[in-house]
MDTraj code that builds the backbone (N, CA, C; nanometers):
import mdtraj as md
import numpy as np

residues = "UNK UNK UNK UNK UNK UNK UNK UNK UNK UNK UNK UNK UNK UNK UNK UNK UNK UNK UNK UNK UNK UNK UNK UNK UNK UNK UNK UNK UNK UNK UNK UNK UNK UNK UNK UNK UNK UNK UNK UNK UNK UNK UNK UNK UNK UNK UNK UNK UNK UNK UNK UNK UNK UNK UNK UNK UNK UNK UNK UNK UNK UNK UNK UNK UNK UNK UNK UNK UNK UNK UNK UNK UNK UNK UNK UNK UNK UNK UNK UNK UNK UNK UNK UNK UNK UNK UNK UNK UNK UNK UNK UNK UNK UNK UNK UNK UNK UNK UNK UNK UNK UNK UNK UNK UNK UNK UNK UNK UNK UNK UNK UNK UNK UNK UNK UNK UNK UNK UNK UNK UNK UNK UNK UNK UNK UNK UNK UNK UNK UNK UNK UNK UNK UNK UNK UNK UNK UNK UNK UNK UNK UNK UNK UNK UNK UNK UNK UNK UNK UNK UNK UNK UNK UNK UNK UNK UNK UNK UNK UNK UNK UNK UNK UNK UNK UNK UNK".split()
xyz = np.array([
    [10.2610, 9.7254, 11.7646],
    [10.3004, 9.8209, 11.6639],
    [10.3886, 9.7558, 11.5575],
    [10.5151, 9.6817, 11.6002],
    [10.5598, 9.6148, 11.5122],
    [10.5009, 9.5255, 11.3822],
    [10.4081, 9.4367, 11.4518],
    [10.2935, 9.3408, 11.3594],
    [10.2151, 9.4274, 11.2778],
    [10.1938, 9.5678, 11.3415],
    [10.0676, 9.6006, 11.1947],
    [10.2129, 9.7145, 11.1256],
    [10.2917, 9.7421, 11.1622],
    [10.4583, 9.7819, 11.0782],
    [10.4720, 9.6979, 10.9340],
    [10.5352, 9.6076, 11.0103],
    [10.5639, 9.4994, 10.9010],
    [10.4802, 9.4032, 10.7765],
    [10.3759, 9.4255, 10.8471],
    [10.2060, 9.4530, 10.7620],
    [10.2104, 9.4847, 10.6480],
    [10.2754, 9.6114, 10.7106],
    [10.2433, 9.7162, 10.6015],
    [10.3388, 9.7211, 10.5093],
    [10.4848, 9.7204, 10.5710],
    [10.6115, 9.7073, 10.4792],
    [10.5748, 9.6020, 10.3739],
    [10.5528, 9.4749, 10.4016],
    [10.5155, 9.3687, 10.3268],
    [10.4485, 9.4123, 10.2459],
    [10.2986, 9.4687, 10.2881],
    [10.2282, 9.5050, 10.1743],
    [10.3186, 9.5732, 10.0485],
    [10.3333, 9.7028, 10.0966],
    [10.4486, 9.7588, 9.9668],
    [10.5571, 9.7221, 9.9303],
    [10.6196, 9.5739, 9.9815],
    [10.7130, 9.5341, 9.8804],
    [10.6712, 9.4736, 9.7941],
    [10.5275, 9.3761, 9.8017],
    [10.4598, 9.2799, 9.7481],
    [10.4760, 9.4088, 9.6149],
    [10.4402, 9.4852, 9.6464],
    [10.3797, 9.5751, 9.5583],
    [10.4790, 9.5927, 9.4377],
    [10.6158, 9.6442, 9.5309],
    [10.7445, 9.6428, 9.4157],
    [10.7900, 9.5261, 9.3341],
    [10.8072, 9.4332, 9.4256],
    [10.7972, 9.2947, 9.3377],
    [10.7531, 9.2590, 9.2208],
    [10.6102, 9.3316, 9.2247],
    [10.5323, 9.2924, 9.0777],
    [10.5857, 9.3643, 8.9651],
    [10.6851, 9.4945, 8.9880],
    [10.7200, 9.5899, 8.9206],
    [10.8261, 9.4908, 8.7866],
    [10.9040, 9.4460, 8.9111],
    [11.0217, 9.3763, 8.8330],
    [11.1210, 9.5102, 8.7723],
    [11.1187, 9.6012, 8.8772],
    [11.1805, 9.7195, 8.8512],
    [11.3434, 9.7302, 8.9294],
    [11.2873, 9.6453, 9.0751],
    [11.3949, 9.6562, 9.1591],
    [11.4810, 9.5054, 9.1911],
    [11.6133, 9.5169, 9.2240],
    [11.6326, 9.3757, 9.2559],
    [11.5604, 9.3439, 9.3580],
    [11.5938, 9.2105, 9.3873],
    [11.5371, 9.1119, 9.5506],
    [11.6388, 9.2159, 9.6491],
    [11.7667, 9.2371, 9.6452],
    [11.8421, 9.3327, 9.7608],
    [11.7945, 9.4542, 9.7645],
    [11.7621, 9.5231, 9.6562],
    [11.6724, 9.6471, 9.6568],
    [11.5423, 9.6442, 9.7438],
    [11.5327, 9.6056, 9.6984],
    [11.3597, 9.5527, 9.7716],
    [11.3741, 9.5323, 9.9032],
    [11.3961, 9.4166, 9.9774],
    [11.4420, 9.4011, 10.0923],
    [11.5220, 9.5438, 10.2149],
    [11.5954, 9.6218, 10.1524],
    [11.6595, 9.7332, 10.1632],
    [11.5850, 9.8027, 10.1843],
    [11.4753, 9.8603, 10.1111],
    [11.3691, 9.9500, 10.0880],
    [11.2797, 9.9423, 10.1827],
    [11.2373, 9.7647, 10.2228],
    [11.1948, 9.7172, 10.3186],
    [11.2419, 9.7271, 10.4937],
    [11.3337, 9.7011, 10.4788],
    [11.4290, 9.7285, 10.6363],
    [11.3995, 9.8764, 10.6218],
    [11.4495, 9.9660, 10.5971],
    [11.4389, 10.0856, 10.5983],
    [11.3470, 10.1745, 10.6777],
    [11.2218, 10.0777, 10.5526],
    [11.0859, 10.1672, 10.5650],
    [11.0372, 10.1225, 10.7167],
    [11.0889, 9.9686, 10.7464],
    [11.0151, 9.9786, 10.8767],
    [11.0962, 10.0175, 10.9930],
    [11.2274, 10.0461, 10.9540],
    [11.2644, 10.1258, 11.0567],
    [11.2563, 10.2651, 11.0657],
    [11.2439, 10.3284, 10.9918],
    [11.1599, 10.5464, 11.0053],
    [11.0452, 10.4651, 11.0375],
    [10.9501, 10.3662, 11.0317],
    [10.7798, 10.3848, 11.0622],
    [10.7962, 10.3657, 11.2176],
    [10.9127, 10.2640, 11.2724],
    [10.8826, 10.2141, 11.4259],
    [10.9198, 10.3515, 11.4833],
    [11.0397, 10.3920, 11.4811],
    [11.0922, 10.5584, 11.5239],
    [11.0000, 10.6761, 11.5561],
    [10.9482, 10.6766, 11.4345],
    [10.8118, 10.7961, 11.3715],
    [10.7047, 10.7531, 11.4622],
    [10.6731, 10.6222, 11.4288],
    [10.5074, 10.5758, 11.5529],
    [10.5630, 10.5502, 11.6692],
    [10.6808, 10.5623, 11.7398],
    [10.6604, 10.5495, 11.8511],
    [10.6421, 10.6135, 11.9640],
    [10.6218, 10.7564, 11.9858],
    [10.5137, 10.8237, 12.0610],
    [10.3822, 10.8470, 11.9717],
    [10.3270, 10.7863, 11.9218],
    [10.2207, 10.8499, 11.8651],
    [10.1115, 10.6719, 11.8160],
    [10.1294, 10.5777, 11.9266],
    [10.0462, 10.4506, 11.8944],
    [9.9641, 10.4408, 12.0243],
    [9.8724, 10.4687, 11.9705],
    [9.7610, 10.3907, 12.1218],
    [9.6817, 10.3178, 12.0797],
    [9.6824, 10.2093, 12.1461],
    [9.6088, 10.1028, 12.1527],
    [9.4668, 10.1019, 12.2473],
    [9.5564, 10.1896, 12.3198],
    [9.3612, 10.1796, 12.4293],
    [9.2425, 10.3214, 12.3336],
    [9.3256, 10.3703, 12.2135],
    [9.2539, 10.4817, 12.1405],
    [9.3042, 10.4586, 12.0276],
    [9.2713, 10.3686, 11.9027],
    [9.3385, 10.3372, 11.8077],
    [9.3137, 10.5033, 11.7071],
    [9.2183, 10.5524, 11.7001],
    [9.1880, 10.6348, 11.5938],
    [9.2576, 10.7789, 11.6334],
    [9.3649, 10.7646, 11.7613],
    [9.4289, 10.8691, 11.7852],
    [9.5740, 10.8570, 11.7229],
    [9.5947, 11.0117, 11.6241],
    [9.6879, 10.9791, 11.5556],
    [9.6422, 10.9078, 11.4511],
    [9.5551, 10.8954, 11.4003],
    [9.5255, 10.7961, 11.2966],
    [9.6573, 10.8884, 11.1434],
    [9.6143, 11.0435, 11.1482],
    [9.6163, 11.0851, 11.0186],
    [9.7707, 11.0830, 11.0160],
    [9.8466, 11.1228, 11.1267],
    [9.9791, 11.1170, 11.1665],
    [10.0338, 10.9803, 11.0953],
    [9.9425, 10.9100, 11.1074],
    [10.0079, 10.7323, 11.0874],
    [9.9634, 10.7193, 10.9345],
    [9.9326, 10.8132, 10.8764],
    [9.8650, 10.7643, 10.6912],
    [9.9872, 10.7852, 10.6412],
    [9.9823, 10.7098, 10.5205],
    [10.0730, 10.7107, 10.4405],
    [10.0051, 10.7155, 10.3241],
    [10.0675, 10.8605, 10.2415],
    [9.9707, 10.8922, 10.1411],
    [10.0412, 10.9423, 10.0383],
    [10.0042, 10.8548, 9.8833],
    [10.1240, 10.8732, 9.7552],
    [9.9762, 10.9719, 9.6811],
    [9.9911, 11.0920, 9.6652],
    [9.8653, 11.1778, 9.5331],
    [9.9587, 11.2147, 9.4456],
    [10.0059, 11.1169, 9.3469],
    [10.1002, 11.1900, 9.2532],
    [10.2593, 11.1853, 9.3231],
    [10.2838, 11.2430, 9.3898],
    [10.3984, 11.2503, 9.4777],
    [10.4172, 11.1958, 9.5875],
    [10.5400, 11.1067, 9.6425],
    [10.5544, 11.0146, 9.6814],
    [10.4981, 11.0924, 9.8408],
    [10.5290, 10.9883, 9.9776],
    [10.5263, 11.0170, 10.0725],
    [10.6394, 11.0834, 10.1337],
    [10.7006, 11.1480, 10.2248],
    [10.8011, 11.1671, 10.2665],
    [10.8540, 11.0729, 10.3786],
    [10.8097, 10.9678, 10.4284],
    [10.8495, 10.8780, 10.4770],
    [10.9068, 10.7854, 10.3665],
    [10.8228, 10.7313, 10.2657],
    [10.8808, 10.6689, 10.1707],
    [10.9981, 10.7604, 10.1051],
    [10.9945, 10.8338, 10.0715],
    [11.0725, 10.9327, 10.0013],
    [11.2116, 10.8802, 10.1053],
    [11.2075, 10.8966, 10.2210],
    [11.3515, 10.8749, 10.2586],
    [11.4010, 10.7492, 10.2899],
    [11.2985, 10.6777, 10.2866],
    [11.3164, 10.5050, 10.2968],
    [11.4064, 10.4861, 10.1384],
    [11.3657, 10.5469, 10.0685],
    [11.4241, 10.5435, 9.8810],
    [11.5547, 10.6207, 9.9097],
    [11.5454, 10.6945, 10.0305],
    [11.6800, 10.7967, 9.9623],
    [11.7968, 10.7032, 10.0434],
    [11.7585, 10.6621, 10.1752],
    [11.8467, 10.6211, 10.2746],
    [11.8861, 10.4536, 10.1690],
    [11.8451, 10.4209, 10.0771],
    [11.8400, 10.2331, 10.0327],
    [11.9132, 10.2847, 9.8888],
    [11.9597, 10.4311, 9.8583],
    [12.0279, 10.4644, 9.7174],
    [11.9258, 10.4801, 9.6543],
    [11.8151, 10.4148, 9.6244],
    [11.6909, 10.4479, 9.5094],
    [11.6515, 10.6023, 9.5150],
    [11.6126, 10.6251, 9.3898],
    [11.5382, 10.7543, 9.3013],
    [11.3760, 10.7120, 9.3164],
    [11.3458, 10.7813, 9.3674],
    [11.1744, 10.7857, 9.3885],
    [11.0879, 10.7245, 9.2906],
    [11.1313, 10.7300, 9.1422],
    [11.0973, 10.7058, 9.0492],
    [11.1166, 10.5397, 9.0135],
    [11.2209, 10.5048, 9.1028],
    [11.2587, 10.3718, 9.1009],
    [11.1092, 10.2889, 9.1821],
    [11.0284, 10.3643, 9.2358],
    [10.9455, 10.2706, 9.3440],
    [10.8227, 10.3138, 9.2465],
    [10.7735, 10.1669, 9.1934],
    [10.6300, 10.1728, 9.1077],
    [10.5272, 10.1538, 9.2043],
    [10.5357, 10.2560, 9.2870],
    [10.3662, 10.2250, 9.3492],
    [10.2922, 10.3286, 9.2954],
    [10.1658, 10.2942, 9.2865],
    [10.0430, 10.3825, 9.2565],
    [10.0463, 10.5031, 9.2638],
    [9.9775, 10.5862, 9.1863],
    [10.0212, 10.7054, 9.1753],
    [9.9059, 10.7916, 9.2936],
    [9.8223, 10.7090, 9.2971],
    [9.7273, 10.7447, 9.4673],
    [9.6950, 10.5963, 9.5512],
    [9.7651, 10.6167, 9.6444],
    [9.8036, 10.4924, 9.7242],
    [9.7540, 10.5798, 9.8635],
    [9.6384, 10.5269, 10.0010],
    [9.6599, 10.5809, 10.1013],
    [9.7047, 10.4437, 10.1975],
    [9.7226, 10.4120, 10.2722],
    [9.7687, 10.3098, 10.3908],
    [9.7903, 10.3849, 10.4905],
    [9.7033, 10.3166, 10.5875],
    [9.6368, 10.3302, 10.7574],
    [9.7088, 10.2615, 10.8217],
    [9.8014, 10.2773, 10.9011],
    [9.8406, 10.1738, 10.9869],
    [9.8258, 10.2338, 11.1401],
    [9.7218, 10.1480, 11.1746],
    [9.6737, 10.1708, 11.3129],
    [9.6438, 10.0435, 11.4036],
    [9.6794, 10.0767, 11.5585],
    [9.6402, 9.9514, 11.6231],
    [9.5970, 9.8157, 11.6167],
    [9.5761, 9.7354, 11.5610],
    [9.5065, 9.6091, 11.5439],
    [9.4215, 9.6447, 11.4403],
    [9.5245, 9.7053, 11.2770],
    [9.4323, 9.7477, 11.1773],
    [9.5423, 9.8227, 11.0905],
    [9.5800, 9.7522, 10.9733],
    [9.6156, 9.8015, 10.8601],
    [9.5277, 9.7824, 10.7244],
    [9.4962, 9.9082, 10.6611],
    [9.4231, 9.9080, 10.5788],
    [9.4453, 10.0233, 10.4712],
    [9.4164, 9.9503, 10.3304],
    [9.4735, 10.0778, 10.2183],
    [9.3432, 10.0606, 10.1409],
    [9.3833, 10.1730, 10.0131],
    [9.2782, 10.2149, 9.9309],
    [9.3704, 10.2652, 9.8189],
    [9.3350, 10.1857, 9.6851],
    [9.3998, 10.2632, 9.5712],
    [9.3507, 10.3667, 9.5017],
    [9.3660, 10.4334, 9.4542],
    [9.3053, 10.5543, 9.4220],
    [9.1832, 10.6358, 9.4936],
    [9.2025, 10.7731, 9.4381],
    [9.0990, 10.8838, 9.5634],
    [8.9642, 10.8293, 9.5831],
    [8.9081, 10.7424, 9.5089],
    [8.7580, 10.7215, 9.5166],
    [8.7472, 10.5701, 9.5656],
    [8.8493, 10.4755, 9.5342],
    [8.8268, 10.3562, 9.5621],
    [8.7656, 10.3057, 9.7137],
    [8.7309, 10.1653, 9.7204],
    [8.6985, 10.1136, 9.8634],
    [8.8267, 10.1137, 9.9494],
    [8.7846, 10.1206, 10.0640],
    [8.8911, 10.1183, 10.1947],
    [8.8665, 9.9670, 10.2026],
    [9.0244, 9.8829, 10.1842],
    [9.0296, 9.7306, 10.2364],
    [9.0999, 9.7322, 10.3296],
    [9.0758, 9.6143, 10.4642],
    [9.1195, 9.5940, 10.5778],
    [9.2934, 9.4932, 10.4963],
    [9.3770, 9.5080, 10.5622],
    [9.5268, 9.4267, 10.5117],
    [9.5065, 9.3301, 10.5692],
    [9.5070, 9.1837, 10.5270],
    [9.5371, 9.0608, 10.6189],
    [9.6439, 8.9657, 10.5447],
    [9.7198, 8.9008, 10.6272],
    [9.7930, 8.7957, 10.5506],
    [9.8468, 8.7723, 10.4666],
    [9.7166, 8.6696, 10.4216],
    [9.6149, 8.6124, 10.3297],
    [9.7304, 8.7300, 10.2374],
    [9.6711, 8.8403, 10.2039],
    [9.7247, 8.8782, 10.0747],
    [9.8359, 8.9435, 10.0589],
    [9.9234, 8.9281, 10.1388],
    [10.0594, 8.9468, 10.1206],
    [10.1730, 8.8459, 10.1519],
    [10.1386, 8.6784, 10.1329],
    [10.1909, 8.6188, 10.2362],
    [10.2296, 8.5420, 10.1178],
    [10.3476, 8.4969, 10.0570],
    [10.4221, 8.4508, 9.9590],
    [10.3552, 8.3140, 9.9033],
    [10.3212, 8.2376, 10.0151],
    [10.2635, 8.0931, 10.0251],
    [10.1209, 8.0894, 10.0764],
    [10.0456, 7.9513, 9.9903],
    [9.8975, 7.9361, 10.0042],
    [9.9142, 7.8651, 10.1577],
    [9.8743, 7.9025, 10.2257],
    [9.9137, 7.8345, 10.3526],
    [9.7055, 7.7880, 10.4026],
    [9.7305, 7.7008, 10.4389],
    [9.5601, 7.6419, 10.4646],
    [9.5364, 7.6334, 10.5901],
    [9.6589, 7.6616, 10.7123],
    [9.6307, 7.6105, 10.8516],
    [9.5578, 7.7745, 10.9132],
    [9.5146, 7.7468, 11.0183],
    [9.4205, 7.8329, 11.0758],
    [9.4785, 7.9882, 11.0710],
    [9.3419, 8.0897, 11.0867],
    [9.4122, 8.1933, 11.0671],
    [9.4836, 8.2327, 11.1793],
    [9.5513, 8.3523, 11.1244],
    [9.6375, 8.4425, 11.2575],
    [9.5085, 8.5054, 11.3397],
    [9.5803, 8.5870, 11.4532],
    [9.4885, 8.6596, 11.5079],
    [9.4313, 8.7730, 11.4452],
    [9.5779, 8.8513, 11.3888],
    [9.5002, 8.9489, 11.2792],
    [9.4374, 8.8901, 11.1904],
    [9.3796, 8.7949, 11.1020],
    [9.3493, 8.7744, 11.0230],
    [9.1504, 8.7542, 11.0690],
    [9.1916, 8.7417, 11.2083],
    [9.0773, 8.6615, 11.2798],
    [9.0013, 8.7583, 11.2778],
    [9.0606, 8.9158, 11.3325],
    [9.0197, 9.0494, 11.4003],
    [8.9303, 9.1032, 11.2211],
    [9.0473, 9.0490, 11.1537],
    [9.0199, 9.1647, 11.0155],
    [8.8845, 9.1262, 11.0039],
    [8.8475, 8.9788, 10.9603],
    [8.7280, 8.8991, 10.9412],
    [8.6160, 8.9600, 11.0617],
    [8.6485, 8.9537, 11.1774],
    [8.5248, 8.9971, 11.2228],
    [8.4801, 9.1078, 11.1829],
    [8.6091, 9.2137, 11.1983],
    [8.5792, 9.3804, 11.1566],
    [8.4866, 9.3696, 11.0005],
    [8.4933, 9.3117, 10.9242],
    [8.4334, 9.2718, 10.8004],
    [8.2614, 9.2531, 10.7958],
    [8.2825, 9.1287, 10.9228],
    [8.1403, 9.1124, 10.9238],
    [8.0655, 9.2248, 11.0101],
    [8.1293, 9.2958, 11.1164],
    [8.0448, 9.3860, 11.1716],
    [7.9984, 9.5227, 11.1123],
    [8.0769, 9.5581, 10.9822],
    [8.0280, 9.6856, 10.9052],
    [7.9162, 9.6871, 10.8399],
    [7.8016, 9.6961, 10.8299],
    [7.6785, 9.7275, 10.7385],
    [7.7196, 9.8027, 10.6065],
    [7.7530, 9.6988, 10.4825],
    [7.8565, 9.7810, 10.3581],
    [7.8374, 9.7234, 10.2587],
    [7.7681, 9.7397, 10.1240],
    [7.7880, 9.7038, 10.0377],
    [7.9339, 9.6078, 10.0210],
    [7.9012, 9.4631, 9.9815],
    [8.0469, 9.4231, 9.9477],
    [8.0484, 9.4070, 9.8242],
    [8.1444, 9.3989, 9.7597],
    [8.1659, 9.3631, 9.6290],
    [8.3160, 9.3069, 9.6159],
    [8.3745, 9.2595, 9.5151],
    [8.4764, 9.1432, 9.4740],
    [8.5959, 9.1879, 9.3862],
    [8.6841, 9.2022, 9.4360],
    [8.8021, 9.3009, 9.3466],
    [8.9332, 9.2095, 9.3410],
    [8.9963, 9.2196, 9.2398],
    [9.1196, 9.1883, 9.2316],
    [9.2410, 9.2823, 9.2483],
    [9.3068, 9.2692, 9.3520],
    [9.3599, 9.3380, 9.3947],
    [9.5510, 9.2936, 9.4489],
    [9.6166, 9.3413, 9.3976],
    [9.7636, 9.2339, 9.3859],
    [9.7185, 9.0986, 9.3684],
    [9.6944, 9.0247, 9.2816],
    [9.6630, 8.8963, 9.2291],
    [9.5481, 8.8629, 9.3665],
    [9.4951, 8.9133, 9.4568],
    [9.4555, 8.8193, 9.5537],
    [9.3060, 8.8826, 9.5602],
    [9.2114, 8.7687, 9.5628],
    [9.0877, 8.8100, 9.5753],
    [9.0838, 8.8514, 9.6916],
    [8.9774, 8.9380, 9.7173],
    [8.9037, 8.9918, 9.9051],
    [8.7900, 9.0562, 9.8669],
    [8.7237, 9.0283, 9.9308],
    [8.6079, 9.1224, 9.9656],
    [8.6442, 9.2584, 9.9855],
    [8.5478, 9.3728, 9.9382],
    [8.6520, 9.5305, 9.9347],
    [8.4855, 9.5669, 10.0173],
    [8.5338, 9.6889, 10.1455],
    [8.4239, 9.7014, 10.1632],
    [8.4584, 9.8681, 10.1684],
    [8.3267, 9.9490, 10.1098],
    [8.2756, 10.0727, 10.0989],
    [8.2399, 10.1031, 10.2203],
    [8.2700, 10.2070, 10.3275],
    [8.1984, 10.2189, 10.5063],
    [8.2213, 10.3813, 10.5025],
    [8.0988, 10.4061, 10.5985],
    [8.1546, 10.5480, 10.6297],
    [8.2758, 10.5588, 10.7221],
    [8.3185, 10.6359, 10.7496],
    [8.4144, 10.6902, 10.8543],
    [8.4061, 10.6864, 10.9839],
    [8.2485, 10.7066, 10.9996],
    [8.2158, 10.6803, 11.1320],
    [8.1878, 10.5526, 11.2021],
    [8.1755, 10.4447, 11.1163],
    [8.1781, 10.3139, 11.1135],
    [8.3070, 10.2587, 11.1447],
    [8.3762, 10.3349, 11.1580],
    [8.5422, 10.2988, 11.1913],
    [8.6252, 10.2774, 11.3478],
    [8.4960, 10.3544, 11.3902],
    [8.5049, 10.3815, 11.5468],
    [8.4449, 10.2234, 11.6412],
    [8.6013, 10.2024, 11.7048],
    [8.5843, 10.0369, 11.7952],
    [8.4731, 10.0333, 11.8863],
    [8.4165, 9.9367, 11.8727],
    [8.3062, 9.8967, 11.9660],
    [8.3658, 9.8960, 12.0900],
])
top = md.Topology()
chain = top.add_chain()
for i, resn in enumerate(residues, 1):
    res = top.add_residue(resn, chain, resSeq=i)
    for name in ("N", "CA", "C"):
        top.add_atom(name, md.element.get_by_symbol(name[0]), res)
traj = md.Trajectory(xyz[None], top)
């Protein structure tokens, strides 16, 4: 739970970073925070032997208005909601051996790895998540196509819902 946590935190600081809205202590702050309400909040509610239980419990979802998890990660770090430039439709999944977001209501669902939140080009072998994401990649039957997405290329893949369910 921790590893796909901090996943995710990462992901959305990467995110603030680009803003150049908040300091480096802001940020970081915002960061501790957020992953401490997410470990609290997910911790009766993570299964691993049933990842898609609890899935919706575990979304984190900005439509215009922030999340209320984020919302108090901003309130508990001094920031104004308005201070955090993320997307104005942002969803993020954080589930079992699987973090994955989607920017806006129509966009592709991408699996989170690393790779694109990881400060440095690093060339040595992948992680395990990184290993899992890649297979999960190749086993979907999905149109792929090529997006730029926080400076980092990936493959974005389009899947049904029901395609989501672990072998």
């Amino acid at each position: 739970m921790k590893t796909e946590i901090e996943m995710a935190c990462r992901f959305l600081t990467k995110i603030l970073r680009g803003s150049a809205k908040l300091s480096e202590k802001q940020i970081e702050a915002f960061h501790k925070k957020t992953k401490e309400i997410l470990c609290a909040r997910y911790k009766h509610h993570w299964h691993p032997q049933n990842p898609l239980l609890g899935s919706g419990f575990r979304c984190i979802r900005i439509n215009h208005s922030l999340d209320p998890v984020l919302a108090e990660a901003a309130q508990a770090c001094g920031l104004v909601n308005n201070d955090l430039a993320l997307p104005d439709e942002l969803t993020l999944w954080i589930d079992p051996k699987s973090v994955a977001f989607r920017i806006g209501e129509n966009g592709s669902i991408c699996d989170l790895d690393e790779s694109m939140i990881s400060q440095e080009n690093n060339t040595s072998k992948p992680s395990p998540k990184e290993a899992l994401n890649s297979r999960n990649q190749e086993r979907r039957p999905a149109k792929r196509n090529s997006m730029n997405i926080l400076n980092c290329t990936k493959d974005v893949v389009s899947f049904p819902v029901s395609s989501c369910i672990p072998c």
